[in-house]
C-alpha positions in Angstrom: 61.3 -91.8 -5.6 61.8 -91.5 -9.4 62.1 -93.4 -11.3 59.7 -95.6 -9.2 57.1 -93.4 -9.2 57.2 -92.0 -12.2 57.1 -95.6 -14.4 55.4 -98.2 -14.2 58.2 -100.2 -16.6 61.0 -100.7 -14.7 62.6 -103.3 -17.3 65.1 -100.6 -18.2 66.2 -99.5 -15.3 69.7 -100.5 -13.8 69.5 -104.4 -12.6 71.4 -104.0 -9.5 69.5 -101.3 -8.1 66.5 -103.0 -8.9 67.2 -106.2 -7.3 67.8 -104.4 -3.9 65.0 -102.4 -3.9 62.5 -106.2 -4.2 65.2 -107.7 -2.2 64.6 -104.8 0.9 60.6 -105.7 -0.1 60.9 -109.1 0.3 62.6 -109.0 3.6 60.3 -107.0 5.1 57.5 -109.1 3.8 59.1 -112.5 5.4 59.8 -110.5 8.9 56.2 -109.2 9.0 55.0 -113.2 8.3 57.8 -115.0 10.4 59.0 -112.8 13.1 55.5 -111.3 14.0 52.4 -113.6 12.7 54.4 -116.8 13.2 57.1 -116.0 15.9 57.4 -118.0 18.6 59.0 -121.4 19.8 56.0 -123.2 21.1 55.7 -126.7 19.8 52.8 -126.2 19.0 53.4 -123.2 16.5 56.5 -125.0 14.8 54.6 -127.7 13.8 52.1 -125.1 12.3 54.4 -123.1 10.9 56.3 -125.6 9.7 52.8 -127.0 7.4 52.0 -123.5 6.5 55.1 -123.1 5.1 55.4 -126.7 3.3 51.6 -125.2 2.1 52.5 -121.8 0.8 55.7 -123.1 -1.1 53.8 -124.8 -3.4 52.4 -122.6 -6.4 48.5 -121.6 -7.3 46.5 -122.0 -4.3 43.3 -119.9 -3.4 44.0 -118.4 0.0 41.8 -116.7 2.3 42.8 -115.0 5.0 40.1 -114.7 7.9 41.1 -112.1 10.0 38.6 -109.9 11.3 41.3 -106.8 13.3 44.1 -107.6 11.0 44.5 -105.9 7.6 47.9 -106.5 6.0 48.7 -106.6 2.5 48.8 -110.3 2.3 49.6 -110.3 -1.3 53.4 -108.5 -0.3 54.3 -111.2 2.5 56.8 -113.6 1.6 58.4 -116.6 1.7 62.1 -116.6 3.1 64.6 -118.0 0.4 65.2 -121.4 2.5 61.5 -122.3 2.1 61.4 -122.8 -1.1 64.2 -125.3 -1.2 64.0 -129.1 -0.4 61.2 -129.6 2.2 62.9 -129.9 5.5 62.0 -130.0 9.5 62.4 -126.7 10.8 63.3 -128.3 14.3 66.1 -130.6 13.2 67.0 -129.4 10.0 66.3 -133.1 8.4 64.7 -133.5 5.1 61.6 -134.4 5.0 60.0 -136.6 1.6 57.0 -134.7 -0.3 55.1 -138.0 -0.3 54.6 -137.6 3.7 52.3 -134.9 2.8 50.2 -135.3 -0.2 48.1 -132.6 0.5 50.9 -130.5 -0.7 52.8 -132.1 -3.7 53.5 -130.1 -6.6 57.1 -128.9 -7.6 58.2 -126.1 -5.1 60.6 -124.6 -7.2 61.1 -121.4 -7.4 61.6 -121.4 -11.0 58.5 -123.1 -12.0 57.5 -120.9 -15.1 55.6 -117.5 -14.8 52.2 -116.9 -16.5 50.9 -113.0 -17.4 47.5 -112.4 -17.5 44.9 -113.8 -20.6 44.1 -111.6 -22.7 40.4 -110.1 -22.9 39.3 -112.5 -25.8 41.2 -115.5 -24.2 40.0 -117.9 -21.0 42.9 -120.0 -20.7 46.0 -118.1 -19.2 48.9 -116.9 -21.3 52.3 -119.0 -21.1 55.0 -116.1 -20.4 58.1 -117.1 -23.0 60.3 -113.7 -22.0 63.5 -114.6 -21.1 64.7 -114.7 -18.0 67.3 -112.1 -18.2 67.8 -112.0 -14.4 67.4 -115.2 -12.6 68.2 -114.0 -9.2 65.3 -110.8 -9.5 62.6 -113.9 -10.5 63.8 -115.4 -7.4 63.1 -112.6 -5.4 59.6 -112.0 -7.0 58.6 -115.6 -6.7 59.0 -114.9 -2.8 55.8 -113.3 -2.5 53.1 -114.9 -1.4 50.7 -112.9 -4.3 53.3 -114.4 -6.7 52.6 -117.7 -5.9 48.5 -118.0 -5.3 45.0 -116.2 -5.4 44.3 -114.3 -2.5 41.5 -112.6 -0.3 41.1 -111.1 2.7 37.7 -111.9 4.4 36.7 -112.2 8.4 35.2 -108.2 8.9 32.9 -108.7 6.2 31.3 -111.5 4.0 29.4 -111.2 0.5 25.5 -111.6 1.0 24.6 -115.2 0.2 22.3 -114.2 -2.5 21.5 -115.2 -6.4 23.1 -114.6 -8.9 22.3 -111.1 -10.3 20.6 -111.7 -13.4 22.5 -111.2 -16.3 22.5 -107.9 -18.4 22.3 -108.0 -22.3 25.8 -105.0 -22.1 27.8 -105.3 -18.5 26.6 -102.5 -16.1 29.6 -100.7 -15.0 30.2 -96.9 -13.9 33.4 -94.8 -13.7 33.4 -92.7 -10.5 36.2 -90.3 -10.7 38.0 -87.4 -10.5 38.5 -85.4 -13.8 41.6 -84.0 -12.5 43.9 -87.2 -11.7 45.9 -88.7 -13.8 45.6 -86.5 -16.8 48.9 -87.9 -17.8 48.6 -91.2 -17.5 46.7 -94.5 -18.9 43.5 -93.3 -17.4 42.1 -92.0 -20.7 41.8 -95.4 -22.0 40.8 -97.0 -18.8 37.7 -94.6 -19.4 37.7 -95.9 -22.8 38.0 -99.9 -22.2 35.0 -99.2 -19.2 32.6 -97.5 -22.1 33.9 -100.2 -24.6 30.6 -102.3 -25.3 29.3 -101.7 -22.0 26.3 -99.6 -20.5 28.6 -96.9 -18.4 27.4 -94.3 -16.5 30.0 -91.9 -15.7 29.9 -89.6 -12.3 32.4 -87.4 -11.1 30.4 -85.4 -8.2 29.2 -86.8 -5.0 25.3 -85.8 -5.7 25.4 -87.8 -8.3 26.8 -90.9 -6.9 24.5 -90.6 -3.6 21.7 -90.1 -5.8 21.9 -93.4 -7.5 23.5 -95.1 -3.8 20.2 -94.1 -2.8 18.3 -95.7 -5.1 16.3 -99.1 -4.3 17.9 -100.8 -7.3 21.3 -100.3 -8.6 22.2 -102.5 -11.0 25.6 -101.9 -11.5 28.5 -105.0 -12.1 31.5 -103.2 -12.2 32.0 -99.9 -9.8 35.3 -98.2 -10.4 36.9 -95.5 -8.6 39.0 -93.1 -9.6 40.4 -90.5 -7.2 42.4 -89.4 -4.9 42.1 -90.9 -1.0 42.8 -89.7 2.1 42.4 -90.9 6.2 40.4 -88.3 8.5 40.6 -88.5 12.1 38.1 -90.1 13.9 37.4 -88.6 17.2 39.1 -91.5 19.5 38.5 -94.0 16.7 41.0 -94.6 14.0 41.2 -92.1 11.2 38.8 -93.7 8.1 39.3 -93.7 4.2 37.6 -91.3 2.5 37.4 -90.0 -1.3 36.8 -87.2 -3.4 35.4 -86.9 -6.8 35.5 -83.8 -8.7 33.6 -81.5 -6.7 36.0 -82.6 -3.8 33.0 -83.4 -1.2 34.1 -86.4 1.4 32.6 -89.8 0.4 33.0 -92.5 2.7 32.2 -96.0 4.7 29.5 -93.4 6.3 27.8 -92.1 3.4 27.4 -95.5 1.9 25.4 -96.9 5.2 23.1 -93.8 5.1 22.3 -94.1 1.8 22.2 -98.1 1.7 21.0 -99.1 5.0 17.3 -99.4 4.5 17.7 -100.9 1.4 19.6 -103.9 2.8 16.4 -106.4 2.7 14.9 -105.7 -0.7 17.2 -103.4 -2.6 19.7 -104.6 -5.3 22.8 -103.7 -5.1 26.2 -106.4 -5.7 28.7 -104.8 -7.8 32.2 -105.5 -7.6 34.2 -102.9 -6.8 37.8 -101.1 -7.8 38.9 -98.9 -5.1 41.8 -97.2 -7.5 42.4 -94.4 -5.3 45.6 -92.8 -5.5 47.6 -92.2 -2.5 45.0 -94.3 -0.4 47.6 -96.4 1.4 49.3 -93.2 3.6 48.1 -93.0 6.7 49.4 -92.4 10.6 49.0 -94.7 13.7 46.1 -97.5 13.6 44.2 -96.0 10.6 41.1 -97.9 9.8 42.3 -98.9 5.9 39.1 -101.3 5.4 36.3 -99.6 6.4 35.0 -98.3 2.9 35.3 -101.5 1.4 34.2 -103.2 4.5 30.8 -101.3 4.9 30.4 -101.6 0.6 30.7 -105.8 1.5 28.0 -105.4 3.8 25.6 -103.7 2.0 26.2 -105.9 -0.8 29.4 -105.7 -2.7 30.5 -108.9 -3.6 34.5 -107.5 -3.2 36.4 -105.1 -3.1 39.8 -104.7 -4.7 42.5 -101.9 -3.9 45.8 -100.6 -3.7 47.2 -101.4 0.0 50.0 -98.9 0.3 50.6 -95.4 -1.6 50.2 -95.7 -5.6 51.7 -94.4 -8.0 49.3 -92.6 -10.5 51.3 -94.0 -13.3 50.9 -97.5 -12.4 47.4 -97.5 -10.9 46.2 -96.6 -14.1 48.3 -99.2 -15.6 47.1 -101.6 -13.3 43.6 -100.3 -13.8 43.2 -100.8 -17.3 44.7 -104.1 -17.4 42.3 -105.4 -14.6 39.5 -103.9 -16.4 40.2 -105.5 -20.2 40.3 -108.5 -18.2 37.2 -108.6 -16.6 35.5 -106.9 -18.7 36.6 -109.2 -21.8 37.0 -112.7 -19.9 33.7 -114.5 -18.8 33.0 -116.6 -16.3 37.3 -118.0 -16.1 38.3 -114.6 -15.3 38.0 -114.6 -11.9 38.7 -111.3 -9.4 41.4 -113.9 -7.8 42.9 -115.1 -11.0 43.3 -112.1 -12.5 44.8 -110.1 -9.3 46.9 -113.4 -9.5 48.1 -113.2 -12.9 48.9 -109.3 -13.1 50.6 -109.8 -10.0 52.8 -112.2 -12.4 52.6 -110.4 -15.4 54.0 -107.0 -13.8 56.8 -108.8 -11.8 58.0 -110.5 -15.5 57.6 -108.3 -18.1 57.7 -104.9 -16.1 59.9 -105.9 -13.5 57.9 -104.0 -11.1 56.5 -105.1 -7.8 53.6 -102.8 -7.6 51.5 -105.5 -8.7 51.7 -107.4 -5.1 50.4 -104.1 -3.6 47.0 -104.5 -5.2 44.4 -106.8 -2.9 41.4 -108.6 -2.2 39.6 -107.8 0.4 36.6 -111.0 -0.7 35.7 -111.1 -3.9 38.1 -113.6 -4.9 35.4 -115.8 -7.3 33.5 -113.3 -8.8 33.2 -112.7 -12.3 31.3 -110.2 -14.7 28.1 -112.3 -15.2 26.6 -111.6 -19.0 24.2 -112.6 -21.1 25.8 -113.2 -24.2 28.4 -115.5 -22.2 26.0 -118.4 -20.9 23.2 -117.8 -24.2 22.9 -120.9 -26.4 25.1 -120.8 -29.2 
């Protein structure tokens, strides 16, 4: 629906309409965490939920969310308005003091300021000074739980326990795309920011990124994907992800165990990985969502980081090249988490767009681009 999917700057757009579009978003976000993860009126899971939520109204925790069947975009649950007022028992309503629970002190407020995302020659993050030319719509992003804190989604898959990979004098990365998406939007330059200073191989047919999947050693930091996405029935399994490059062949969860499998003991082989494909998040029934990045984890993918529901081509790219000038530029500070963290921020404040929530972990939430020139002696 334009002009939602057509920008990825909503600033302009009319305020009212704006605010009930997050508003709907938020609401469904709270029901899906309230009504359905923590519903009930067990003693047991009031007191629970009562902590979680005196927990997740606080502001910049790292939050993992082990859960091995259920894949939800974490990032686009929220907080119920209520919550993020004075503490208070959700059985009897009295207020409760902040000192009773140390563990969780910090302000609460909803209007605690907003940071966007450090630049790619800073480590330290960027104080947001925009005005707040809409109270009540920061009110409604502030709801979200990817507003609020780092997140990942772990319990199918774990990173390898492994070394470090050894640092490389120029960041490894590749660019596996489609030539034909997004010709009219930012993806240009995300090419351009993943070739900046880096050693980049570029591949946009499936031969040639099985070729090098099947290699012993691939020493690659940074994977991006570029494409479009789509979920294939499964015989009486749930329909899987799978991508196309260029040549349009199917790439999935699959091709990456063939290929991988018998490299598992001695092969190298720990990028992170971007997932940007467009129009991944549609799918029917109980759709399998994680298995690509699942099966990429276990084989040796320290994280993978995606869209969660249908993108916009617009804003992925938007998205895309932010992440990347981020990582790319930031050091050992610019985390996966933070930086998912802050854009989620950064897109809510300056672009008033939501989109930002939609983008998620799934591990990967400490990993940074390890380089050379970052930990030599000066």
């Amino acid at each position: 629906m334009r002009p939602y999917s057509s920008a990825a700057d909503l600033s302009s757009e009319a305020k009212g309409e704006l605010r009930e579009v997050v508003d709907e978003l938020a609401r469904s976000g709270a029901s899906v965490l309230f009504d359905v993860l923590l519903a009930g009126e067990d003693e047991r899971v009031e007191l629970f939920r009562t902590y979680l939520v005196m927990a997740l109204a606080q502001e910049g925790l790292r939050v993992r969310f082990d859960a091995a069947e259920m894949h939800l975009p974490w990032p686009m649950l929220c907080l119920r308005p209520e919550h993020l007022s004075p503490f208070r028992d959700q059985t009897t309503g009295a207020e409760l003091e902040r000192d009773m629970f140390p563990q969780f002190r910090g302000t609460g407020s909803i209007r605690a300021p907003m940071q966007s995302g450090p630049n790619p020659q800073e480590t330290e993050p960027v104080r947001d000074t925009m005005v707040r030319k809409d109270p009540a719509l920061d009110d409604l992003f502030a709801l979200f739980l990817g507003h609020r804190h780092q997140i990942e989604h772990t319990g199918d898959a774990y990173p390898w326990v492994q070394s470090p990979p050894y640092p490389q004098q120029l960041p490894t990365v590749s660019l596996n795309h489609d030539t034909a998406v997004g010709k009219k939007t930012r993806a240009p330059e995300v090419a351009a920011a993943l070739a900046d200073g880096t050693s980049c191989t570029i591949r946009t047919t499936y031969r040639e990124l099985v070729r090098d999947l099947d290699a012993r050693d691939l020493h690659e930091q940074l994977m991006y994907f570029w494409c479009h996405g789509y979920f294939e029935p499964n015989g009486s399994e749930p329909a899987q992800l799978v991508i196309r490059l260029t040549d349009g062949m199917l790439f999935d969860g699959h091709t990456v165990r063939e290929r991988r499998a018998r490299h598992r003991r001695a092969g190298t082989f720990n990028p992170f990985v971007v997932l940007n494909a467009c129009h991944a998040g549609t799918a029917a029934g109980d759709a399998d969502r994680a298995f690509l990045g699942r099966v990429l984890i276990e084989h040796g993918a320290q994280g993978v980081l995606g869209p969660q529901i249908e993108m916009p081509q617009v804003f992925a790219a938007e998205y895309a090249l932010a992440f990347i000038q981020r990582y790319l530029g930031g050091g050992p500070t610019a985390t996966a988490g933070k930086i998912t963290h802050d854009l989620a921020q950064h897109f809510a404040s300056h672009y008033r767009n939501p989109l930002g929530f939609a983008y998620a972990l799934h591990c990967g939430m400490d990993t940074f681009l390890q380089s050379a020139k970052a930990i030599s002696p000066s």
